[in-house]
N, C-alpha and C positions, 0 to 999 in steps of 0.2 A: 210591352210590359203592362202588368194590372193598373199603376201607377195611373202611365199616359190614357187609357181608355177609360179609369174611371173620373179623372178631368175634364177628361174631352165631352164625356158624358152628361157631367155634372153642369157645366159653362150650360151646353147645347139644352140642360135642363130649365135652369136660369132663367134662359133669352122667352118660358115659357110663363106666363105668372098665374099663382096659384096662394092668393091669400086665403088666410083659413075662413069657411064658412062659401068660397066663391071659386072651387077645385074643376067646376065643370069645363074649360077648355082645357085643361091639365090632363086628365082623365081621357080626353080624347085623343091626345097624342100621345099620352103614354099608350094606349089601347092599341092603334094603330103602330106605334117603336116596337112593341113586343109581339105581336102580330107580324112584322118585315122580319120575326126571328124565325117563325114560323110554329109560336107559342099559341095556344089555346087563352083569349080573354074573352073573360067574362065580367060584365058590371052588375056591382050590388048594389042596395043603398052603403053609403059609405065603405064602401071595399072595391078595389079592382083586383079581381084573382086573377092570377095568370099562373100558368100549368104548361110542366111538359108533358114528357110521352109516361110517366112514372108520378101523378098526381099525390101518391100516399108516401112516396118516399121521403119526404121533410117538409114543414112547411115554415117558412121563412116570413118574416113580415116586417116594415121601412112603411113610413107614412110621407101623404103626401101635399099638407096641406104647409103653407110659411106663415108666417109671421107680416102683419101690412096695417094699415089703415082706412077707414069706410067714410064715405059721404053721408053726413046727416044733413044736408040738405043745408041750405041761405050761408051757404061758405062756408058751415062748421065741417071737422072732420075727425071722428074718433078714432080710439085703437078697435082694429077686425075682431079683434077675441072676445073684448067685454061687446061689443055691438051682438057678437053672434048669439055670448051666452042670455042677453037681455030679450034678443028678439023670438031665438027659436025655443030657449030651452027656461026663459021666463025666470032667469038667476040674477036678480037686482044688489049690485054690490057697489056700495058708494070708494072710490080708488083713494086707496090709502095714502100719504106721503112720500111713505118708501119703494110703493108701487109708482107714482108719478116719477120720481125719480129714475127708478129704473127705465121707464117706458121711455122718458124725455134721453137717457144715454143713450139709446136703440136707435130713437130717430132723428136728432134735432141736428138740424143741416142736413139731410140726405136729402138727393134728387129722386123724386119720386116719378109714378106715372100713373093715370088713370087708365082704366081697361074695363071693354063692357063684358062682362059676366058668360056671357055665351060663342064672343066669337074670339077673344085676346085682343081685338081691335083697339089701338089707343084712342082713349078719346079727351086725353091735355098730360100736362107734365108741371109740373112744379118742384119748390124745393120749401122744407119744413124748415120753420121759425126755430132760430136756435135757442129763443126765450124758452123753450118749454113748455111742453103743456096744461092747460086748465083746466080747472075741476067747473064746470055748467050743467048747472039740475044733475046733478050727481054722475056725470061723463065727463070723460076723460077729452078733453077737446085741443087739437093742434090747428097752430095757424101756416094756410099754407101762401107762399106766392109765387104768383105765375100761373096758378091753377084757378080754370072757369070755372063759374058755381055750376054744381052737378046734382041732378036730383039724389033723393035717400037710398041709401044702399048700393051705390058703385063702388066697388074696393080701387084701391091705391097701394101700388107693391113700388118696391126698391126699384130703383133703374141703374144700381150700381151693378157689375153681374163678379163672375170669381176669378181671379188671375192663379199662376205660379210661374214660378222662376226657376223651375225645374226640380226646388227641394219645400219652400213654404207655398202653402194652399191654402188661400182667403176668399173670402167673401159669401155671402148668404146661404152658407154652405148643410146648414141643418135644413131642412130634411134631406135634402135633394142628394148629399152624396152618397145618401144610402142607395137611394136608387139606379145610380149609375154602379154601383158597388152588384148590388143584384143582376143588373144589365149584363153586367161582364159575366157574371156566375152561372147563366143560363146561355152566353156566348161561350164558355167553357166547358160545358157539358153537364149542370144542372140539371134535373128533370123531374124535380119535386113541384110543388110550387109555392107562390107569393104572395102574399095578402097587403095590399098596395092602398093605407087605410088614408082617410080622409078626419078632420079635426081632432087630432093629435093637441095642437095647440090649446086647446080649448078643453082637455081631458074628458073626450067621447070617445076617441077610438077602439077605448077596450068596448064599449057597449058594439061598434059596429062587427070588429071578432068574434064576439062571443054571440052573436046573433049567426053569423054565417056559421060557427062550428057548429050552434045548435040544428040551422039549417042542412048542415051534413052531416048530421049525426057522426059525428067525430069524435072522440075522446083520445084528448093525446097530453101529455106532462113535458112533451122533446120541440114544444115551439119555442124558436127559435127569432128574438125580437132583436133587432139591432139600428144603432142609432149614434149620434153623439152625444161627446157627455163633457162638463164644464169644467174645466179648472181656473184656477186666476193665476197659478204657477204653470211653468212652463217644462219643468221637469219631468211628467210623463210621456210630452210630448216627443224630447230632447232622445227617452231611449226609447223612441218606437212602441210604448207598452200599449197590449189591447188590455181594456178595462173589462173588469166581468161584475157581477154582483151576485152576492149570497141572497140579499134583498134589497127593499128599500123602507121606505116607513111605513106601507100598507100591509107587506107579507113576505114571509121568505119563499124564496123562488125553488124547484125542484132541486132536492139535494144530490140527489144521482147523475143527474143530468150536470146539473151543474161542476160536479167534482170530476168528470167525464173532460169537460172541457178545458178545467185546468192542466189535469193530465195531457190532455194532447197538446197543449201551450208547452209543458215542462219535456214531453218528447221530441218537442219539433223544435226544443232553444226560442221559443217565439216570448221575449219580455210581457209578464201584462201585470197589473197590478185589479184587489178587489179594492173597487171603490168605499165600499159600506166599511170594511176593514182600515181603510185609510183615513176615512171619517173618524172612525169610531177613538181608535189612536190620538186624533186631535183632539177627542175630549166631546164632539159631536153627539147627542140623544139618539135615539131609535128614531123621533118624533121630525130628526133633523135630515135625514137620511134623502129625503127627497123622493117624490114621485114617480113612477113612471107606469105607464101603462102596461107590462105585464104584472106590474102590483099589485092595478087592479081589476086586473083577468084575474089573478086567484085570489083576493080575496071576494070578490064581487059575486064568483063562481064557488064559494068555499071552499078552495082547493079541487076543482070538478079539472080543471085546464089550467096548465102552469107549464115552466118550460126555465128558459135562460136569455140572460141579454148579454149582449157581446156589443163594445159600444168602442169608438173613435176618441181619442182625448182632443179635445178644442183648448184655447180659451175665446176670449169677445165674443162669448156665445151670445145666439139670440140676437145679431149684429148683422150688418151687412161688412163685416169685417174679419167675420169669425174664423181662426185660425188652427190651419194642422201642416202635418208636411209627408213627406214621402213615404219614411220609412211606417209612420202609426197604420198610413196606408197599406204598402202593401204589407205588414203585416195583420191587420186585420183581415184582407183577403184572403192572406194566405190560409191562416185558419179557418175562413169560412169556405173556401175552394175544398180545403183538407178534408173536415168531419161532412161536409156534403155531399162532395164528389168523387174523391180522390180514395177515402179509406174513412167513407161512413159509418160515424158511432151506431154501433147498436144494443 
């Protein structure tokens, strides 16, 4: 069943760590898993594409960077995302209240681990202060213990990894079950290919797409981005619905495309709900809508490349808790096995 293979997948993903900004051993295994399929990889900056026999027939894209914590050196330790955006991309942003908050729900109590950058090799383990985090010279800083001081720049991922019990699916499950979700799709006779992007987290990943599609002179509206997506209710969950979006707060997403995909949801009886419509319903802004990275591919693109998101309902997103279960699964697959493989849209 798609269910068991993309668990088995996602776990087996897991035991790999890949904080945002520090994806290079992650990368190498994913390179070599899809390669034992006998898939064509290739590395970009920020993208691993992998390709079957039929390169143009869809292309599908799952990122590959999580969510962790980074060594600044004499014991301190921040969150990966604001380190990355400060150091590579020079984005100085003093963390708000409600951002600490959020960060300190994420972490505070999990057993972590340190990993050096290039090989996965552990190099200590600890577990975060449930006091929460502090704001120092404008960083977000967690106290860990257990863990040796480590020079600047060692990421610190989750040591919890993802369970089920044959119907709920938990744990540090964004990004990675997208991956194992594509895994099976090219184990089923895919032959498009994948765009396997790196700091998602951090809202780069559209720059790293739209740099390869430029790279390949490509022009397409029919990509194809999937991912999960957050509830705080469980009710999506509960009937299996796949989530779609009209848009989000950056741009509307391909309308042809899009209404393509509802259609084959409403022929194939497969529940999904639009997100931006369920928003909007509650009373939610345009402004409210939320991000996500094909937002902005087209707006960033002015509509040059656009496409559709097909996404997972959670909730504890962002967690090493984060939860779904069988049915959201294999329906999701099933849809994406369908319009890609099976009785592709055209």
């Amino acid at each position: 069943m798609p269910y068991d293979t993309v668990v088995a997948k996602t776990v087996e993903y897991l035991a790999v760590p890949s904080v945002v900004g520090f994806e290079k051993h992650f990368i190498k295994f994913l390179k070599n898993d899809f390669e034992n399929l006998g898939l064509t990889v290739v590395e970009h900056n920020g993208v691993l594409e992998v390709t079957g026999r039929d390169p143009k027939a869809a292309i599908i894209s799952a990122h590959i960077d999580r969510h962790g914590i980074i060594s600044r050196g004499n014991h301190q330790f921040g969150y990966a995302a604001e380190y990355m955006k400060e150091t590579k991309y020079d984005q100085d942003k003093t963390p708000t209240e409600r951002m600490i908050d959020a960060i300190g729900d994420r972490f505070n109590g999990e057993k972590v681990y340190a990993y050096d950058p290039q090989t996965g090799d552990k190099l200590g383990e600890g577990v975060i202060s449930d006091s929460g985090p502090r704001v120092i010279d404008k960083d977000c800083i967690f106290t860990l213990y257990g863990m040796p001081d480590l020079p600047e720049g060692i990421p610190v991922a989750y040591a919890r990894t993802a369970v089920s019990d044959g119907d709920v699916f938990k744990g540090q499950i964004d990004n990675v079950v997208s991956l194992g979700v594509i895994y099976c799709l090219f184990q089923n006779g895919f032959q498009g290919t994948a765009l396997l992007t790196c700091e998602e987290e951090i809202g780069k990943s559209w720059v790293h797409i739209t740099n390869w599609l430029e790279a390949k002179k490509i022009e397409t509206k029919e990509l194809v981005i999937i991912d999960t997506s957050p509830y705080r209710e469980v009710a999506p969950i509960e009937m299996g619905a796949v989530v779609l979006r009209n848009r989000d707060k950056n741009a509307v997403f391909d309308e042809t495309f899009t209404a393509k995909i509802k259609q084959r949801c409403i022929d194939k009886l497969i529940p999904f709900q639009f997100k931006d419509e369920y928003l909007t319903q509650l009373g939610v802004e345009t402004k409210g809508l939320g991000s996500t990275e094909l937002g902005r591919i087209v707006e960033k693109s002015n509509g040059r490349w656009s496409g559709t998101s097909i996404q997972i309902p959670t909730t504890e997103y962002h967690t090493s808790y984060e939860t779904t279960n069988r049915d959201s699964i294999e329906n999701f697959y099933f849809i994406l096995q369908n319009i890609l493989v099976n009785e592709p849209i055209r």
